[in-house]
Gaussian input, Z-matrix of N, CA and C with variables (Angstrom, degrees):
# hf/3-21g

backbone

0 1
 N
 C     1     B1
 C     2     B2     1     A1
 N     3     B3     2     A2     1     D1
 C     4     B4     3     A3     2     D2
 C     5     B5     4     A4     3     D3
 N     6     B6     5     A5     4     D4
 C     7     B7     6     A6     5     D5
 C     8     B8     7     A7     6     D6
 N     9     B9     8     A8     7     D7
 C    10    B10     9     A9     8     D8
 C    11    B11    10    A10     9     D9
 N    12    B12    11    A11    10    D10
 C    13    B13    12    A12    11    D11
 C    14    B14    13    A13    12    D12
 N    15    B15    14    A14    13    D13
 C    16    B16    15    A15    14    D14
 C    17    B17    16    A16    15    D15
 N    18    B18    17    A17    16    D16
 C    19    B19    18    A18    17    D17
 C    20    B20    19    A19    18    D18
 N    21    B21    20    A20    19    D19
 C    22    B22    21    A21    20    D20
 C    23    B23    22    A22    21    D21
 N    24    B24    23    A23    22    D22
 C    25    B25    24    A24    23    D23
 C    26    B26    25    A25    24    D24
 N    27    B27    26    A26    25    D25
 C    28    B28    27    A27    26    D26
 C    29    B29    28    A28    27    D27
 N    30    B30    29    A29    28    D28
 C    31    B31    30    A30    29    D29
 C    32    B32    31    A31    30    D30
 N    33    B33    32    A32    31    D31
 C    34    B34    33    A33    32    D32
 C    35    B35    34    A34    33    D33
 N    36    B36    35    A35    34    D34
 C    37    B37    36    A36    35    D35
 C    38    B38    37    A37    36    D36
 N    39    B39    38    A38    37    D37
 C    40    B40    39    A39    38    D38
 C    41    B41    40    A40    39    D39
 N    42    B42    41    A41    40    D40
 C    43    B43    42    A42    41    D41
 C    44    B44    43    A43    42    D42
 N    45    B45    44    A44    43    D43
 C    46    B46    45    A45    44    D44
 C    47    B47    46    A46    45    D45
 N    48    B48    47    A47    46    D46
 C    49    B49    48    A48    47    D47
 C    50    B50    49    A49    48    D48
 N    51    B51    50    A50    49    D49
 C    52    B52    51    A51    50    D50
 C    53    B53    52    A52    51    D51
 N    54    B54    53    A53    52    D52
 C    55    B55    54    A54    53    D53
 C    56    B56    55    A55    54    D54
 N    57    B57    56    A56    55    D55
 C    58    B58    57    A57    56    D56
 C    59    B59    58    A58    57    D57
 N    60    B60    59    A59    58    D58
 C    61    B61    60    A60    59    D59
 C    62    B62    61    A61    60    D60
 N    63    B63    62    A62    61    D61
 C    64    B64    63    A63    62    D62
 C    65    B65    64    A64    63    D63
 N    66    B66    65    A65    64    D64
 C    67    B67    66    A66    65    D65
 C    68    B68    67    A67    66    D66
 N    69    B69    68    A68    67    D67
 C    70    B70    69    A69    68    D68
 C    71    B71    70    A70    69    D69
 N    72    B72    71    A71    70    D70
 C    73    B73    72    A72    71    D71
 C    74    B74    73    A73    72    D72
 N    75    B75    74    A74    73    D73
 C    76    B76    75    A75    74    D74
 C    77    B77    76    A76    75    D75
 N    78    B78    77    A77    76    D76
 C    79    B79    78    A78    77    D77
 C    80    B80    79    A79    78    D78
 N    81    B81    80    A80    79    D79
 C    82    B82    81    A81    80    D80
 C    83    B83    82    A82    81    D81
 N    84    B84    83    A83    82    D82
 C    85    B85    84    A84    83    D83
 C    86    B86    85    A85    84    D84
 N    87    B87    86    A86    85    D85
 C    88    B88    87    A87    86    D86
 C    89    B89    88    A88    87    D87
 N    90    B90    89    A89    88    D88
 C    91    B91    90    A90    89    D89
 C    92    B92    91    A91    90    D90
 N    93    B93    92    A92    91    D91
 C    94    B94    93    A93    92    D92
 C    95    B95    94    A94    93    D93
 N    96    B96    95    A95    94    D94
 C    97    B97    96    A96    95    D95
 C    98    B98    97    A97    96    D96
 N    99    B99    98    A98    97    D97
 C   100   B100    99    A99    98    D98
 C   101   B101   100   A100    99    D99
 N   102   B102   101   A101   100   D100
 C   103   B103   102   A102   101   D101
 C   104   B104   103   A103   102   D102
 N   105   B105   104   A104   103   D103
 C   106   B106   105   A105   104   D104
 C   107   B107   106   A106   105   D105
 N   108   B108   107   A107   106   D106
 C   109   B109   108   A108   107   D107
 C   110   B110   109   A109   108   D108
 N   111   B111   110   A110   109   D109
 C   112   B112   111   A111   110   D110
 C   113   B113   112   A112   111   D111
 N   114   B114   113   A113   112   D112
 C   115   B115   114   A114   113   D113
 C   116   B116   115   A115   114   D114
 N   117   B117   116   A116   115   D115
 C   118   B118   117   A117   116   D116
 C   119   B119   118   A118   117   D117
 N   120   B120   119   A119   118   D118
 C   121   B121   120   A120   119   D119
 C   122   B122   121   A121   120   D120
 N   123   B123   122   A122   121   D121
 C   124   B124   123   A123   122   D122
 C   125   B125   124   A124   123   D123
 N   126   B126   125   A125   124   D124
 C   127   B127   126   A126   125   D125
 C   128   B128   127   A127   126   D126
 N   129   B129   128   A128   127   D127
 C   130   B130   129   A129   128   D128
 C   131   B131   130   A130   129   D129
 N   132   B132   131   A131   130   D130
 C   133   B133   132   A132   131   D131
 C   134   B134   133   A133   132   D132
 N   135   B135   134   A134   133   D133
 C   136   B136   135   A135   134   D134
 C   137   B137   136   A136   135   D135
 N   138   B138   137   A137   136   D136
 C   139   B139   138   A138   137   D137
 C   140   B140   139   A139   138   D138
 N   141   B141   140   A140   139   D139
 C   142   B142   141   A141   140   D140
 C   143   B143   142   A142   141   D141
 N   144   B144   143   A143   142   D142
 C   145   B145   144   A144   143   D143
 C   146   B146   145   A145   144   D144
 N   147   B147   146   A146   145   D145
 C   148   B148   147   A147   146   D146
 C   149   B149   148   A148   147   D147
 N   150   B150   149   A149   148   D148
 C   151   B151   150   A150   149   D149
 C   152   B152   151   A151   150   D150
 N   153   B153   152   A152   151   D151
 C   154   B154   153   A153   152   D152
 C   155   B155   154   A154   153   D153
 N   156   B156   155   A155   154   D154
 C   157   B157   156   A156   155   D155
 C   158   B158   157   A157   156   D156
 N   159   B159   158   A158   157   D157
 C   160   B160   159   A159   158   D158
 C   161   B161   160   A160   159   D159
 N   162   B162   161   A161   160   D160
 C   163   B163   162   A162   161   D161
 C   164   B164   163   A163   162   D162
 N   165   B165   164   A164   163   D163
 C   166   B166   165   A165   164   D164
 C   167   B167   166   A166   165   D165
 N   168   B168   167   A167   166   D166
 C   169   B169   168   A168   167   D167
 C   170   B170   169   A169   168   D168
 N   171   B171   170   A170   169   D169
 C   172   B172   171   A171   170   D170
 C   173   B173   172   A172   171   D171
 N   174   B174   173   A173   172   D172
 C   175   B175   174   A174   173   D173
 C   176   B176   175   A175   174   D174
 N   177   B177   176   A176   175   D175
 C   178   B178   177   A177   176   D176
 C   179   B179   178   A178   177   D177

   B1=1.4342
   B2=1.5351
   B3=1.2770
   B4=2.2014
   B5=1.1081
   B6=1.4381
   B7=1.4613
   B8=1.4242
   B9=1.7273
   B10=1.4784
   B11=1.5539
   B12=1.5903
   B13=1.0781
   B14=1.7981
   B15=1.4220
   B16=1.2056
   B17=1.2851
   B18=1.5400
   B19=1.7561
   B20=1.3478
   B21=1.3379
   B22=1.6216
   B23=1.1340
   B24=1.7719
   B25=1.5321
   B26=1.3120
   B27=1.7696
   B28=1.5344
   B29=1.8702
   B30=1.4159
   B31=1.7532
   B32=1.5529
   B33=1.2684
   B34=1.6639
   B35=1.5581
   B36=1.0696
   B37=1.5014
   B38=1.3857
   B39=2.0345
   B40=1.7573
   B41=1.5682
   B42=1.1245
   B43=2.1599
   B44=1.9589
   B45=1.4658
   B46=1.9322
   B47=1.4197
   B48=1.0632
   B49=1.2397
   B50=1.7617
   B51=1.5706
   B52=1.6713
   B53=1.6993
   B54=0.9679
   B55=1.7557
   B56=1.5497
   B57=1.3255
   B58=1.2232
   B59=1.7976
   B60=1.2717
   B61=1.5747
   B62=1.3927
   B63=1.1715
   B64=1.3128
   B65=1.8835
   B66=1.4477
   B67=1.6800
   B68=0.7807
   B69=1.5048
   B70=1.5533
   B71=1.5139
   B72=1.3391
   B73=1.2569
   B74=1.9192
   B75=1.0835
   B76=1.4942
   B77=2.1794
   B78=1.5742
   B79=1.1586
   B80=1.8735
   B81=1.6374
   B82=1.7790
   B83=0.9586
   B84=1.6749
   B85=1.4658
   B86=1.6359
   B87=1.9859
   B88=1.4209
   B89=1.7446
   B90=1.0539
   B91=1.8783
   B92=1.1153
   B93=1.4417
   B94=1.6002
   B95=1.5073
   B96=1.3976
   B97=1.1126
   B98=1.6411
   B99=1.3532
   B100=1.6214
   B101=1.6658
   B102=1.2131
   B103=1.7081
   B104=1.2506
   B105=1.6009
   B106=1.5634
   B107=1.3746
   B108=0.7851
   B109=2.0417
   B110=1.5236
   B111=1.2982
   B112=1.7009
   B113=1.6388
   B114=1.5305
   B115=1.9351
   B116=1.2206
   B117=1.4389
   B118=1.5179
   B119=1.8227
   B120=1.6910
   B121=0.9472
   B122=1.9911
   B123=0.8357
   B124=1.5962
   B125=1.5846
   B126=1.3492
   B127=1.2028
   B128=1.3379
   B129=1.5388
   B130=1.1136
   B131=1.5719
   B132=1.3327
   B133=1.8614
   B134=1.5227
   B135=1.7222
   B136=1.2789
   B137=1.4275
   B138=1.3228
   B139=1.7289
   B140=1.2785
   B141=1.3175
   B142=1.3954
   B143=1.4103
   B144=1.4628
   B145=1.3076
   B146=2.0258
   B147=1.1244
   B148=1.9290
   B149=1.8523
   B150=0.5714
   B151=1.7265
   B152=1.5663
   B153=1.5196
   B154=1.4713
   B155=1.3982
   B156=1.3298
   B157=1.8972
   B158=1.8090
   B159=1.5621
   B160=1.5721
   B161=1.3376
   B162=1.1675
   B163=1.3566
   B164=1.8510
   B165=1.5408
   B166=1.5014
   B167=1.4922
   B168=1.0163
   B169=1.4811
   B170=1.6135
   B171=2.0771
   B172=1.7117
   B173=1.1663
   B174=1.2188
   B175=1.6205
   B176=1.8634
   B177=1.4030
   B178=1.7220
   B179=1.0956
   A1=109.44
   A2=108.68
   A3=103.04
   A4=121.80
   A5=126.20
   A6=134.87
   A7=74.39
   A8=109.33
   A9=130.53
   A10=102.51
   A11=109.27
   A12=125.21
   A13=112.21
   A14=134.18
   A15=128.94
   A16=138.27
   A17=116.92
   A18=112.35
   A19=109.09
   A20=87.43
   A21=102.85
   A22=141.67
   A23=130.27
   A24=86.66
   A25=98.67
   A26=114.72
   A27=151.31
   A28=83.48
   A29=115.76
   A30=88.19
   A31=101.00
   A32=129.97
   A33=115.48
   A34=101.06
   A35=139.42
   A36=154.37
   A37=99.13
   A38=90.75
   A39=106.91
   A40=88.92
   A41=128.45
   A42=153.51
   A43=76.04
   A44=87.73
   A45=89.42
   A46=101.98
   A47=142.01
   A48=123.05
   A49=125.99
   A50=93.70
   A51=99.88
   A52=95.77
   A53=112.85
   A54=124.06
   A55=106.83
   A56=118.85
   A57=108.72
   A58=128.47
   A59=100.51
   A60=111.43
   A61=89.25
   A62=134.39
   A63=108.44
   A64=137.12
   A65=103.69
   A66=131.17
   A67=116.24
   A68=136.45
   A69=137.73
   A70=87.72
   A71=153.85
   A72=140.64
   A73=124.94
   A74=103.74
   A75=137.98
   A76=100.49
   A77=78.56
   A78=99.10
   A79=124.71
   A80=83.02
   A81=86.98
   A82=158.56
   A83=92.71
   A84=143.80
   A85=114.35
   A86=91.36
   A87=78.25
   A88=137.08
   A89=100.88
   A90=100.68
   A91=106.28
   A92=121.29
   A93=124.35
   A94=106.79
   A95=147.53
   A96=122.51
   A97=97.64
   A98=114.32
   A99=144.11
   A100=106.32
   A101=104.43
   A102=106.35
   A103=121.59
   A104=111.93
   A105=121.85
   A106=113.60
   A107=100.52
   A108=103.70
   A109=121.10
   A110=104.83
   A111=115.36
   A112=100.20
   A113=89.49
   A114=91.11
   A115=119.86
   A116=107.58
   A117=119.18
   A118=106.02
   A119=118.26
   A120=120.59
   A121=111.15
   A122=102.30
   A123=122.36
   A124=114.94
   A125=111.82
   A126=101.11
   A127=126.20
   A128=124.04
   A129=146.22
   A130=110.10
   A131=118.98
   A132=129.50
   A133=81.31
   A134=155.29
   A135=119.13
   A136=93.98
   A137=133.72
   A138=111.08
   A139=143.19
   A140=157.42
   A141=131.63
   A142=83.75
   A143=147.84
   A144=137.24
   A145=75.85
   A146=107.75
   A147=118.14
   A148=95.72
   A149=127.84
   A150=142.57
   A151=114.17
   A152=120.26
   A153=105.38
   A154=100.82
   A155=101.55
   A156=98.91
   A157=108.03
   A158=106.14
   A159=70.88
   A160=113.51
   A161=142.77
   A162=162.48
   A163=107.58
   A164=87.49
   A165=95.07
   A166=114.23
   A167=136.06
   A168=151.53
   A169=110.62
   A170=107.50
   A171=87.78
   A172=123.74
   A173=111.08
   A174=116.34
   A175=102.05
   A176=100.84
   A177=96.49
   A178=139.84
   D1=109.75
   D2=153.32
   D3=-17.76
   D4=121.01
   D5=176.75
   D6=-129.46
   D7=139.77
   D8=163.98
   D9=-87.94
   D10=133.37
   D11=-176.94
   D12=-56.85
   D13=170.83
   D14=133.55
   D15=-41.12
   D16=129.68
   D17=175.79
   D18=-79.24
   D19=126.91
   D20=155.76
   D21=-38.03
   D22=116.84
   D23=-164.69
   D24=-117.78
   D25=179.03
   D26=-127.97
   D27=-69.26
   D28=-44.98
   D29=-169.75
   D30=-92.43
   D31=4.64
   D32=167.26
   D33=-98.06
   D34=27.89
   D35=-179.42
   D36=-96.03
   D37=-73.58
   D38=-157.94
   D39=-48.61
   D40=-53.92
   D41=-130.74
   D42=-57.89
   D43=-67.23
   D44=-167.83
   D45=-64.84
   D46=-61.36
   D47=-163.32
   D48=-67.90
   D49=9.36
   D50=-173.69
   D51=-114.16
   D52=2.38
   D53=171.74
   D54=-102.75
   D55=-57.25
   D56=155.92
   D57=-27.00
   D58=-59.17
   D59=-167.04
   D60=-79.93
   D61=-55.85
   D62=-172.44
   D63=-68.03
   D64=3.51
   D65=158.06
   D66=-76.88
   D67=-34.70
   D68=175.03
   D69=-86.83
   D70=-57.62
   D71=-176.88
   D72=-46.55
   D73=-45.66
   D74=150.44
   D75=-19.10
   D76=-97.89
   D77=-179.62
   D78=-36.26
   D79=-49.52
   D80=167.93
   D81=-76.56
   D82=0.52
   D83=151.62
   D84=-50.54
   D85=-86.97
   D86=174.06
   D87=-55.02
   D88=-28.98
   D89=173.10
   D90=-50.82
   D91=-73.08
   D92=177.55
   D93=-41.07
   D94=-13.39
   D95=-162.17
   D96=-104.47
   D97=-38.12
   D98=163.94
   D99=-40.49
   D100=-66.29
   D101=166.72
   D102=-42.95
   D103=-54.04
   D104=170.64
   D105=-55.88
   D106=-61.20
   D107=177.41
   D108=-50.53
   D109=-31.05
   D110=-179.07
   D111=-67.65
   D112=-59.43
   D113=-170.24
   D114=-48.82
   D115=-46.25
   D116=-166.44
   D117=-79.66
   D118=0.41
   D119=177.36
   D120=93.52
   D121=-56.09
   D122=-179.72
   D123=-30.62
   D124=-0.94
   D125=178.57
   D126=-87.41
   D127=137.69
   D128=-141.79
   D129=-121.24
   D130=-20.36
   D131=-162.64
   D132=-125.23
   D133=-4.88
   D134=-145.06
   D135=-143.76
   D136=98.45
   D137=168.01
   D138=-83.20
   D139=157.60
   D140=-138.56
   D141=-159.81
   D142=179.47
   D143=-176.24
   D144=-152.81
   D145=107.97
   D146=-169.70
   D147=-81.32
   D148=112.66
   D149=162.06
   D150=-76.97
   D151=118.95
   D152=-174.24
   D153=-96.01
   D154=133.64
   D155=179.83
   D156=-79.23
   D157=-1.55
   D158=165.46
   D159=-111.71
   D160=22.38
   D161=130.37
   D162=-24.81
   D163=-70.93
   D164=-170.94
   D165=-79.98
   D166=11.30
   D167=160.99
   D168=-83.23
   D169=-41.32
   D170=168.79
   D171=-90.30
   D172=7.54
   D173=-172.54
   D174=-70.40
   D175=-54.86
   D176=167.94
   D177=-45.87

């Protein structure tokens, strides 16, 4: 027979949901830092193969 578990309580709730949020914070970190590094060139972990658009304008 189903026996319903114990409730969880209010500070092992907040505990997970403040680990949660702070993994998506984490994460949105590193992107933003990845973005920064690309633009500014500096990136070191990311390779990109740069295409000059006015290259491909005399090719036509």
């Amino acid at each position: 027979m189903a026996v319903p578990k114990k409730r969880t309580s209010t500070s092992k709730k907040r505990i997970r949901k403040n680990v949660w949020k702070k993994k998506g914070y984490w994460a949105a970190l590193k992107a933003f830092s990845l973005a920064k590094s690309l633009s500014t060139g500096n990136s070191k972990s990311f390779f990109r193969s740069w295409v000059n658009p006015t290259t491909e304008l005399e090719k036509e």
